[in-house]
C-alpha positions in Angstrom: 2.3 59.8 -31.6 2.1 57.1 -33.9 0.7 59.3 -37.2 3.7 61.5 -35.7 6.5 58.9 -36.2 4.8 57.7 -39.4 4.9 60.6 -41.2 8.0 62.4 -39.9 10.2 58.7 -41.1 11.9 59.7 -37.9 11.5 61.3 -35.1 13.4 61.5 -31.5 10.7 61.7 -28.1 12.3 65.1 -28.0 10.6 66.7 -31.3 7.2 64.4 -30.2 7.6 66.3 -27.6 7.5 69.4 -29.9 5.3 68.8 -32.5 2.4 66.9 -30.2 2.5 69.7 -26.8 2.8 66.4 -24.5 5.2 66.1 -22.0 8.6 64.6 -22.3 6.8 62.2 -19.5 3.9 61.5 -21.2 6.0 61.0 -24.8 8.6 58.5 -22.8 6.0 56.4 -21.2 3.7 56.1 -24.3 7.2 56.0 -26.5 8.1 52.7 -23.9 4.5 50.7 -24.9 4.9 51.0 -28.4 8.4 49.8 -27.8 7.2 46.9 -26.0 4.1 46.0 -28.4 7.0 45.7 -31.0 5.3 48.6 -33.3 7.7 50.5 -33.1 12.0 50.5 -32.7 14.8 52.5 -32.1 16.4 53.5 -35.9 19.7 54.8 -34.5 20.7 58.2 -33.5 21.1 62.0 -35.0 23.0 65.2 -33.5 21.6 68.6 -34.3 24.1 70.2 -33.4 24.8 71.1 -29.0 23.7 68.8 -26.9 23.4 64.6 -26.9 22.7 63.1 -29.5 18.7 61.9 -30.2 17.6 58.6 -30.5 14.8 58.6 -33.7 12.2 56.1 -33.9 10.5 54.5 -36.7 7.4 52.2 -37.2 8.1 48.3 -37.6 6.5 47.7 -40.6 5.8 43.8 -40.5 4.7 44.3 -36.8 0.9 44.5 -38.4 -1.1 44.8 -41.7 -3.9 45.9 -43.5 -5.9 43.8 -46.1 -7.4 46.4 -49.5 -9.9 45.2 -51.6 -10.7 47.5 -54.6 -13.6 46.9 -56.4 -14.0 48.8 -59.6 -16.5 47.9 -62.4 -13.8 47.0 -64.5 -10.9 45.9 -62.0 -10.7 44.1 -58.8 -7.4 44.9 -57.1 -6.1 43.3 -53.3 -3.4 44.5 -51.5 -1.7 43.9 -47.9 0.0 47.3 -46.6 2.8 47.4 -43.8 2.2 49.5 -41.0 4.5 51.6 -42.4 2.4 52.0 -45.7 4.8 49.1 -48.0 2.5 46.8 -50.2 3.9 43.8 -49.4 1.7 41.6 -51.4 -0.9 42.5 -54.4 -2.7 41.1 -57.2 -5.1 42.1 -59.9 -7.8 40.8 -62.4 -10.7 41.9 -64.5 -14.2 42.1 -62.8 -16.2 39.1 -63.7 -19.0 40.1 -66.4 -21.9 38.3 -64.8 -24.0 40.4 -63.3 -24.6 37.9 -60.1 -22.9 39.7 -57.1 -22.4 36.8 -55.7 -19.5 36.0 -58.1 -18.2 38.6 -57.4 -18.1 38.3 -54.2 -16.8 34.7 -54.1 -13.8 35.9 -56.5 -12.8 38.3 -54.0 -12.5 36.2 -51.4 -10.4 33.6 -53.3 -8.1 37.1 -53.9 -7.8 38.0 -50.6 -6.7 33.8 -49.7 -4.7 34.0 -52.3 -3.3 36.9 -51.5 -2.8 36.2 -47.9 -1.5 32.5 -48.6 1.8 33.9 -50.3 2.1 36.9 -48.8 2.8 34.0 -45.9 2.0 37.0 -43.1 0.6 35.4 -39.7 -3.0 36.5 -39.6 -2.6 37.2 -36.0 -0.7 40.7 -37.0 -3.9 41.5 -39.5 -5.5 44.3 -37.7 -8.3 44.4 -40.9 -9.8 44.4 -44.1 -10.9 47.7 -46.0 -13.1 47.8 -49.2 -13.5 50.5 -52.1 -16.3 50.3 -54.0 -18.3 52.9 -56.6 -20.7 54.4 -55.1 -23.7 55.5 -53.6 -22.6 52.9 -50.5 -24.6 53.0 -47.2 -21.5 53.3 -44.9 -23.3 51.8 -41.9 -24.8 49.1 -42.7 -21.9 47.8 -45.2 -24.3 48.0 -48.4 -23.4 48.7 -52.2 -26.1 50.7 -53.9 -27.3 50.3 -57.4 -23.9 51.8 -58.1 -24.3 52.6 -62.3 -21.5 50.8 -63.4 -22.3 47.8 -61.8 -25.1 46.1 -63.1 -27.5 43.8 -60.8 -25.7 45.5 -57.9 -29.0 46.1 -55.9 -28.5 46.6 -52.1 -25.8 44.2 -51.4 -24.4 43.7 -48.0 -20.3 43.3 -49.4 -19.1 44.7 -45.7 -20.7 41.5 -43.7 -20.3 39.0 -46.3 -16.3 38.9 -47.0 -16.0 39.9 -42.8 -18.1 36.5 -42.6 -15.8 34.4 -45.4 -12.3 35.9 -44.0 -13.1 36.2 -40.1 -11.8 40.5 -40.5 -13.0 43.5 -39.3 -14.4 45.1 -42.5 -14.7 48.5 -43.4 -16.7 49.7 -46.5 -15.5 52.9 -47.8 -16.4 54.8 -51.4 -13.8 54.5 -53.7 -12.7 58.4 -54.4 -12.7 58.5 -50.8 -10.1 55.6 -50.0 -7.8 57.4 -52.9 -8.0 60.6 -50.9 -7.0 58.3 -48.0 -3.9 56.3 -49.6 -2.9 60.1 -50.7 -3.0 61.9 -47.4 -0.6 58.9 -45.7 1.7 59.6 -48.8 2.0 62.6 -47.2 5.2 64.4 -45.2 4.0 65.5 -41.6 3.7 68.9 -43.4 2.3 68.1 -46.6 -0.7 70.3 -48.0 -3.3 69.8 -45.8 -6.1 70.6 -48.2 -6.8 68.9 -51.3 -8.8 67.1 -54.1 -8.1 63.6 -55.7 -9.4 63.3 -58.8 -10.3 59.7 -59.2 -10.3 58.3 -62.8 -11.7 55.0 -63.4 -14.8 54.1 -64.9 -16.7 56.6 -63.8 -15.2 60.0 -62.4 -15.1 61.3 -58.7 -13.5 63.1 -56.3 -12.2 62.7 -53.2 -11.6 65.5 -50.3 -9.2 66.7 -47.5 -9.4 69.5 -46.1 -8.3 70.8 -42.9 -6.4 67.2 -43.4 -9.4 65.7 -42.5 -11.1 63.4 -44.9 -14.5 64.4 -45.7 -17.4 62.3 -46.2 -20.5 64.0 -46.3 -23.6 62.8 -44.2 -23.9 59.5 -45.7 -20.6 59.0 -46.8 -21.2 59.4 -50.5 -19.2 62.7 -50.3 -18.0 63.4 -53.9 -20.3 62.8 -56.8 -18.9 65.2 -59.6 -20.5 63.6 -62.5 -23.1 66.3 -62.7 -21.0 69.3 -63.2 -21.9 70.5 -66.2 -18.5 71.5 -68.6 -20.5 71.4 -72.1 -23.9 73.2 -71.4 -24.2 71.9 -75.8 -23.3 68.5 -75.1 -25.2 65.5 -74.9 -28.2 65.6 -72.5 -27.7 63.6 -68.7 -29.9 61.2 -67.4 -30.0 64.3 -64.7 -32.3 66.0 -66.9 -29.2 68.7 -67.7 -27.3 69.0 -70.6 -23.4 68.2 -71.0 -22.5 67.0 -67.1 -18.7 65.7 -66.8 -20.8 62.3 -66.6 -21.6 62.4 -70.6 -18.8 64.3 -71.6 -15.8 62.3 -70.3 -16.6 59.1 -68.7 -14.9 56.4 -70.6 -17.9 54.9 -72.1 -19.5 58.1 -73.5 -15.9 59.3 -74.7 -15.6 55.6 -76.4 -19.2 55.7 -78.1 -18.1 59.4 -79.4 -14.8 57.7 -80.8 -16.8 54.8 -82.6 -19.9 57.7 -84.2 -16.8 59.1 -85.2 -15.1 56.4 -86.7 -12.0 57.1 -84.6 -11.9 53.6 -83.4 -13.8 50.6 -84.6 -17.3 49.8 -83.2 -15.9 46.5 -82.1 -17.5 46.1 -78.4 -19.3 43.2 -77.8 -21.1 45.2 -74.8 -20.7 48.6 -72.8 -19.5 46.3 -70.0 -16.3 48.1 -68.4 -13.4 45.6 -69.5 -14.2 46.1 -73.0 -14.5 49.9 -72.2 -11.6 49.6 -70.6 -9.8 48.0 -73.2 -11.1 50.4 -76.2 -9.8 53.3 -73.9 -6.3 51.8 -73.9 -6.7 51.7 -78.0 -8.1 55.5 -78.1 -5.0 56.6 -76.4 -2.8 54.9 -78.3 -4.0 56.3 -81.3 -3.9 59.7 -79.5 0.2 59.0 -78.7 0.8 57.6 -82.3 -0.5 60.6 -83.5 -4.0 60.5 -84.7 -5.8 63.9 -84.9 -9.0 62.5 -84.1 -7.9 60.6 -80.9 -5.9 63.4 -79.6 -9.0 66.0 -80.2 -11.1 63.6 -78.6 -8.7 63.2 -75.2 -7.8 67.0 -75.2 -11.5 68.1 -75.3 -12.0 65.4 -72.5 -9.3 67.3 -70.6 -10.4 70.4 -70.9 -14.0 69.4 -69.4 -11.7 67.8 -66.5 -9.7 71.0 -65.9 -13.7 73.0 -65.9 -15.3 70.2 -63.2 -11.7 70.6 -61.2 -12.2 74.5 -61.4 -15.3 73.6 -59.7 -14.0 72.3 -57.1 -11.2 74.7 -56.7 -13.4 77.7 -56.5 -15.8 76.1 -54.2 -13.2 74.8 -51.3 -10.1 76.7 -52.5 -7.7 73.7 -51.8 -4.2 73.9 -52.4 -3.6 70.7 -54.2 -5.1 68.4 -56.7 -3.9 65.0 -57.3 -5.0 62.5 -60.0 -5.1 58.9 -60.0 -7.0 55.9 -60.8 -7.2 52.9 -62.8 -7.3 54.9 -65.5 -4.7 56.8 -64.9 -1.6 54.9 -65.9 -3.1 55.6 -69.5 -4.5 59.4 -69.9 -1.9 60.5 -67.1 0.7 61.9 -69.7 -1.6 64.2 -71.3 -3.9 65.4 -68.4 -0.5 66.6 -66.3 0.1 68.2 -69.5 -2.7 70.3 -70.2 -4.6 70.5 -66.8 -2.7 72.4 -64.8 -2.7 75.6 -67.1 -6.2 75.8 -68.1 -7.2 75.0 -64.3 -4.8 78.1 -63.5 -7.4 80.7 -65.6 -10.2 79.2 -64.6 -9.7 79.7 -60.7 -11.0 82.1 -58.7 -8.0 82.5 -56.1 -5.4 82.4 -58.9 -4.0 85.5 -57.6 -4.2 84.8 -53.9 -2.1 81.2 -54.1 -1.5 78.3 -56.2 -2.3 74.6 -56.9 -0.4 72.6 -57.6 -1.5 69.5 -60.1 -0.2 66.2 -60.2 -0.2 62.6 -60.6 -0.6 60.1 -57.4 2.9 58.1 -56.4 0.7 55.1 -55.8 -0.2 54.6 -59.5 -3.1 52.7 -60.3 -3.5 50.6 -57.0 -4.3 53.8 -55.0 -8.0 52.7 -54.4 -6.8 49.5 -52.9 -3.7 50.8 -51.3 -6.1 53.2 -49.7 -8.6 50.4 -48.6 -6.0 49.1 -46.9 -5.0 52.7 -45.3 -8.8 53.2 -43.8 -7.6 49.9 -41.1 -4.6 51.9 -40.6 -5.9 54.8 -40.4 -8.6 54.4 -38.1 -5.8 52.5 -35.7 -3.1 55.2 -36.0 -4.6 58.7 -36.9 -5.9 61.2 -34.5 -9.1 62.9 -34.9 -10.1 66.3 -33.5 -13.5 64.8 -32.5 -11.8 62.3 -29.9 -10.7 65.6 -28.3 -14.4 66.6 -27.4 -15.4 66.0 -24.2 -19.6 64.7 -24.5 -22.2 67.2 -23.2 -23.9 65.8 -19.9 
């Protein structure tokens, strides 16, 4: 009922009615405690046409929120989400360059105060706190593993220690995965129900819906494209394969390739990801201003893209793919302009439907707005496995 209201923006108990098979009994009476709770209200009324007129209902958004906490090697991102999926609050920094964990953890937990202090939200309406991290995560026990991009990150149990520092439920969730998440509530109650987000940050992934379920594999690692191979003469992978999406377009690989080259200045003082980070943001300036070496560089790196999302396409024939990251706000322009053609020759299905290719609304706060959209998510979406009734 509640996903129902959320992502219709308004519907009477008549078409809940409708579009759920309950009974107009059973949508009044559940319609009447979500009245009372104050989660959701009465938004006026619409005619149709014959008949008296319907009342629609909508989701109070400050009636309870959602903490995301987006760790990326090279940003740390917070968020708190409305109900109704607003950022109300957010706030961004660089990920510290020490390679202790621990302060890293302690700086997000000064974000998350922080961001909780001026938000000035009553922590009583706080339902939780999600976290996106790189992966490989161990879901159930709360631990980030060795991810690559993070260095000294060796078994570290994030989930309990900021659930112990904020007093939260905490969720641990891998980063393409939350984006897929934050996408699918962008969603209209008929939006594409299977698709792929492309997650661009500093390392590549994707994330899956299908069946508009989110998919997560059996250890909740669900995603790992970096081993695709789109340049079987490129570089050789740690993988012991030659030219995987992982040495072909990461940032730092494509960055190392710009300095052999001269395209940019070998000016790093390390490989860590804010300096990555920020000699990305130089090579694709160059690229817009004009240079031949920095555009080559970004449209080769495109067209491995388009073969790893071709992949993807071919293998679970989804009907959208969607692109986002931190990375995003920066490559965006030229990706939307080049993907979605090469993608279209290299798919199997080409003649049997489309996909369609685009950029994320959320911009590059979709892996926290989507941290934040697990707590939601879990509170307010229905699953087809809490329709099973258990064996005896």
């Amino acid at each position: 009922m509640l996903d129902q209201i959320r992502r219709s923006h308004g519907h009477s108990r008549v078409e809940l009615a409708d579009t759920t098979g309950l009974s107009a009994q059973t949508v009044s009476n559940i319609v009447q405690r979500l009245l009372d709770a104050g989660i959701v209200e009465e938004a006026g009324r619409t005619s149709s046409g014959r008949g008296k007129p319907r009342t629609t209902l909508r989701l109070v958004g400050s009636s309870r929120y959602a903490i995301g906490v987006h760790l990326d090697p090279g940003l740390i991102t917070v968020v708190v989400l409305g109900i109704d999926g607003d950022v109300v609050s957010r706030h961004a920094r660089a990920t510290p360059t020490a390679q202790d964990p621990s302060d890293t953890v302690d700086v997000l937990i000064q974000d998350i105060e922080m961001v909780l202090t001026e938000s000035g939200i009553d922590r009583t309406r706080i339902v939780g706190l999600g976290i996106a991290a790189p992966g490989p995560i161990d879901v159930h026990r709360g631990i980030v593993l060795d991810p690559p991009n993070l260095a000294g990150w060796h078994r570290v149990p994030l989930r309990d220690a900021i659930a112990a520092a904020t007093g939260l439920p905490v969720v641990l969730e891998k980063d393409v995965t939350a984006a897929a998440v934050a996408e699918k509530w962008t969603d209209e109650a008929d939006g594409a129900q299977n698709f792929a987000f492309l997650y661009l940050g500093t390392g590549l992934g994707v994330g899956l819906v299908i069946g508009d379920e989110v998919v997560r594999g059996g250890s909740g690692n669900a995603g790992e494209i970096g081993h695709i191979v789109v340049d079987p003469d490129g570089l050789p992978c740690a993988c012991g394969l030659r030219g995987c999406i992982a040495v072909s377009c990461a940032p730092l690989p494509l960055i190392e390739e710009a300095e052999r080259r001269g395209v940019i200045p070998a000016e790093r003082p390390d490989d860590h990801p804010t300096g990555v980070d920020a000699a990305m943001t130089r090579l694709v300036a160059l690229a817009d201003a004009g240079d031949d070496g920095a555009d080559e560089l970004l449209r080769r790196c495109s067209e491995h893209v388009a073969r790893a999302l071709a992949v993807v396409s071919n293998l679970l024939d989804v009907d959208r793919i969607v692109m986002g990251g931190p990375l995003w706000d920066r490559v965006g322009q030229m990706f939307t302009g080049t993907i979605p053609a090469r993608l279209d020759e290299l798919r199997a299905a080409r003649g049997v439907h489309p996909v369609t290719v685009s950029g994320t609304v959320l911009g590059s706060d979709v892996g926290a707005i989507g941290a934040a959209c697990l707590i939601l998510d879990e509170a307010l979406t229905p699953r087809t496995t809490s329709l099973l009734v258990p064996s005896a």
